[in-house]
C-alpha positions as CSV (number, residue, x, y, z in Angstrom):
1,X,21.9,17.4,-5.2
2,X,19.8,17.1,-1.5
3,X,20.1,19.9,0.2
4,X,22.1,18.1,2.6
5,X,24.3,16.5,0.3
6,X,25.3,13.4,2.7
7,X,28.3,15.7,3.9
8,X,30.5,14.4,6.7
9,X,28.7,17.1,8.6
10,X,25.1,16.1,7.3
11,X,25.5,12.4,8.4
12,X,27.2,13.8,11.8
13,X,24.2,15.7,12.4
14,X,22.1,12.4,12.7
15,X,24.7,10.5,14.8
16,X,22.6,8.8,17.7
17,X,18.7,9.6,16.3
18,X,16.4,7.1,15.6
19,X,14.3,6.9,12.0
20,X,11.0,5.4,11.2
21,X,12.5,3.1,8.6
22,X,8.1,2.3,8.1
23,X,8.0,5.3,6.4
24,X,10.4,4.6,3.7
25,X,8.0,2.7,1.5
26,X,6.0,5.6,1.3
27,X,8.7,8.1,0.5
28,X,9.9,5.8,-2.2
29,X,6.0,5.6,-3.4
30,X,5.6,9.5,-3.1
31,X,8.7,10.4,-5.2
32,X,8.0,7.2,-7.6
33,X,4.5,8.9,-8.4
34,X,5.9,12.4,-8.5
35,X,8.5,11.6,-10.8
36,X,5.9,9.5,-13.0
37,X,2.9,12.1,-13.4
38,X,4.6,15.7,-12.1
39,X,7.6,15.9,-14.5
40,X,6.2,19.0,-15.4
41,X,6.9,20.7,-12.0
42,X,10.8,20.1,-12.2
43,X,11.6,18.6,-9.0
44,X,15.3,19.1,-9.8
45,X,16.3,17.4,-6.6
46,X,13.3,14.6,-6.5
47,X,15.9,12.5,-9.1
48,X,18.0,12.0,-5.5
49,X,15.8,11.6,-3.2
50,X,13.8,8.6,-5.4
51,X,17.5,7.1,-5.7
52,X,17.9,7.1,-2.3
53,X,15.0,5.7,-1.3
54,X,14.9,3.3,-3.6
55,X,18.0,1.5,-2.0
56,X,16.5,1.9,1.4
57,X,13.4,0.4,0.1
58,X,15.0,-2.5,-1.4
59,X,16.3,-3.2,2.1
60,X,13.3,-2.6,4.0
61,X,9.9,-3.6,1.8
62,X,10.9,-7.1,1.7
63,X,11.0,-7.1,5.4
64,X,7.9,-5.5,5.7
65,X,5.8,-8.9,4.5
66,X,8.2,-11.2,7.0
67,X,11.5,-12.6,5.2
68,X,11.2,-16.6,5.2
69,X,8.1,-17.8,4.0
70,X,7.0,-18.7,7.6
71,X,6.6,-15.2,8.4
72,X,5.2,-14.3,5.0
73,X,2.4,-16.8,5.5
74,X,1.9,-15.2,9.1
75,X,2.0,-11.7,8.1
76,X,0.1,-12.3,4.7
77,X,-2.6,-14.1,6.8
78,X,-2.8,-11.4,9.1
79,X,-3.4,-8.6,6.5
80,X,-5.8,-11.1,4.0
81,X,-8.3,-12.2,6.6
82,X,-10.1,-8.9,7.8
83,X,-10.1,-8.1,3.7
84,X,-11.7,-11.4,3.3
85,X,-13.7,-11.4,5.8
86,X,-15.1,-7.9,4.4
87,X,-15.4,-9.1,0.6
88,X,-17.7,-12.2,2.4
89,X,-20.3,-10.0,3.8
90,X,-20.1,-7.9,1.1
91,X,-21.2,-10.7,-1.1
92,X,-23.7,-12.0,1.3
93,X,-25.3,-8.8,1.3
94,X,-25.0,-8.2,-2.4
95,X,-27.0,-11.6,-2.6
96,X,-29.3,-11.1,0.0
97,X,-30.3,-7.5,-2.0
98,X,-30.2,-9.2,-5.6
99,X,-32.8,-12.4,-4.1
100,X,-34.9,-9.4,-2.2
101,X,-35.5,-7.5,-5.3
102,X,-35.6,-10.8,-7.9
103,X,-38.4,-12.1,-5.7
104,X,-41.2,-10.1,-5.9
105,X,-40.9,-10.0,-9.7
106,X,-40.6,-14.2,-10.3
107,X,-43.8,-14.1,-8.4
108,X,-45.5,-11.7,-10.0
109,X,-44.8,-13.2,-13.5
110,X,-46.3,-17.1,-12.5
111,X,-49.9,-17.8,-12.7
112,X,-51.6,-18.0,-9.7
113,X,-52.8,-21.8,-8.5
């Protein structure tokens, strides 16, 4: 059981704060990966916790990518075009380099006219 338990007097203690629901994906991540590859360590209370924030991250990852498909689109766009734009002058200069150093070998290897 968490430490706090989600006692009458644990929730009573956040009455009025404010949370960063954004980091809830990465709890649920963090304890997902923990629980996967540290078993070994015996996280006795990491069984909670992922359960938890599992149900908080159903609610809140959806949400995170817009939730029609208008705001997927515009949020998907958003996140897609930098990467692209990054992979496309990536593969410029990977082309550029590959015709730089092909060059000089195709011409050494033809018969001069």
């Amino acid at each position: 059981m968490l430490t706090c338990g989600f006692t009458d007097e644990c929730l009573a203690s956040f009455t009025g704060k404010r949370f960063d629901i954004t980091q809830i994906p990465d709890v649920y991540d963090s304890c997902k990966y923990d629980l996967q590859r540290n078993g070994h360590l015996n996280l006795d209370e990491l069984d909670e916790l992922f359960k938890v924030a599992q149900l908080l991250a159903d609610g809140v990852i959806p949400n995170e990518y817009g939730i029609n498909p208008s705001q997927e689109l515009k949020i998907g766009s958003k996140i897609a075009r930098p990467l692209l734009g990054e992979i496309m002058i990536d593969l410029r200069n990977t082309s550029e380099e590959a015709f730089s150093v092909a060059e000089p070998k195709s011409t050494q290897d033809e018969p001069l006219k």
